[in-house]
C-alpha positions in Angstrom: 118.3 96.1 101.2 117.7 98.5 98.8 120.7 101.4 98.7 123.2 99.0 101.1 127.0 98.1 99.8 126.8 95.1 97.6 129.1 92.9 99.3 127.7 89.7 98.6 125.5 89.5 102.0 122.4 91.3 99.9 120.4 90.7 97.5 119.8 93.2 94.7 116.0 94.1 94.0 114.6 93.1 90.6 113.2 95.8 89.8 111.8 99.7 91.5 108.9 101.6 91.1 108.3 105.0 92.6 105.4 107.4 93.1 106.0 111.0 92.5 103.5 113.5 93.9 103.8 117.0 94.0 107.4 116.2 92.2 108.3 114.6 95.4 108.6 111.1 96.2 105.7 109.9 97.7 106.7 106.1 97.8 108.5 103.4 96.6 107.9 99.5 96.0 111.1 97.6 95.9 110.3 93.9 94.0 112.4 91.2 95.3 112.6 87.3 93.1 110.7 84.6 94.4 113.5 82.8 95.4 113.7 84.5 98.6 111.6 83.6 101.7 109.5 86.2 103.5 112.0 85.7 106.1 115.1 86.7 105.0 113.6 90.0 103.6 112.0 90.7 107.0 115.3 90.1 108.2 116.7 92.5 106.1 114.3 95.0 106.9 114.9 94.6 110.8 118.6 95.0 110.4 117.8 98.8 109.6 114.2 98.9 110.7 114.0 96.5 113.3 112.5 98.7 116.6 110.0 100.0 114.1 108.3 96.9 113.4 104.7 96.5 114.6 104.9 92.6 115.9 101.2 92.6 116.2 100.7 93.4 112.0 102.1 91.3 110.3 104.9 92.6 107.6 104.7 95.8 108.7 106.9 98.9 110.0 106.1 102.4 111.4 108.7 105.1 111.8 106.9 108.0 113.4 109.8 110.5 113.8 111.0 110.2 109.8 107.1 109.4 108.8 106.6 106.6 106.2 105.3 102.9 106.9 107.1 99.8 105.4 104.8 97.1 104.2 105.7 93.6 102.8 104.1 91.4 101.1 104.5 88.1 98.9 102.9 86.9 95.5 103.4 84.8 93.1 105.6 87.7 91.5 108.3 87.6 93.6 107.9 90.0 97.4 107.4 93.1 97.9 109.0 95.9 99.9 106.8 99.4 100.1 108.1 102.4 101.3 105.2 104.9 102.0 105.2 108.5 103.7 102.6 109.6 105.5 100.0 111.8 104.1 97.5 114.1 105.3 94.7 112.6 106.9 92.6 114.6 104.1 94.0 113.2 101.8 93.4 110.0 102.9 89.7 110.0 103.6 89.7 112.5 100.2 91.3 109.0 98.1 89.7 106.4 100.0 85.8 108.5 98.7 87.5 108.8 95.2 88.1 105.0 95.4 84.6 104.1 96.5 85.3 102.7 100.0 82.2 104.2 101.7 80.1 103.5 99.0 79.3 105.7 95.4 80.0 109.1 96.1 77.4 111.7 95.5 77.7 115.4 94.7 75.8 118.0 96.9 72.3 117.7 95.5 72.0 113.9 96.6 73.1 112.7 92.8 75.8 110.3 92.1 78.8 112.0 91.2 80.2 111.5 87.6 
């Protein structure tokens, strides 16, 4: 786990990126080596994040009361941890239009926007 005592038990991450917005930290993804199984980092997770997990999806953790999501995933990379606060829902219907998910967005007058 990222930030725990290094006493042999854990296995360090490989590498860190971070998001900054707003010069805050928005999120983090936490890159693991492929030698490890899926497993064993959800185990890791659990050990802190356990009651947060959300059996039903798959790789994935909710922590309402200090609001961020943890999401894993595996590819041929290595695994990946993501630590991701929660945003305004604005700004999450105001990025999901900038990244085309309900179609090209168009300005006021009908017109695609540039």
């Amino acid at each position: 786990m990222l930030l725990q005592p290094n006493d042999g038990s854990k296995v360090d991450p490989e590498y860190v990126l971070t998001d900054i917005k707003d010069g805050r930290y928005h999120a983090a993804t936490v890159c693991y080596p492929p030698t490890l199984t899926v497993d064993d980092v959800r185990r890791s997770v659990n050990e802190v994040y356990g009651k947060y997990e959300l059996r039903d999806l798959d790789g994935v953790w909710r922590d309402a009361d200090e609001k961020f999501t943890i999401a894993l995933n595996k590819d041929v990379d290595g695994i990946h941890v993501m630590y991701i606060t929660f945003q305004p829902i604005r700004e999450v219907f105001k990025n999901m239009l900038k990244a085309g998910v309900f179609g090209p967005h168009s300005g006021p007058t009908g017109e695609p926007s540039p």
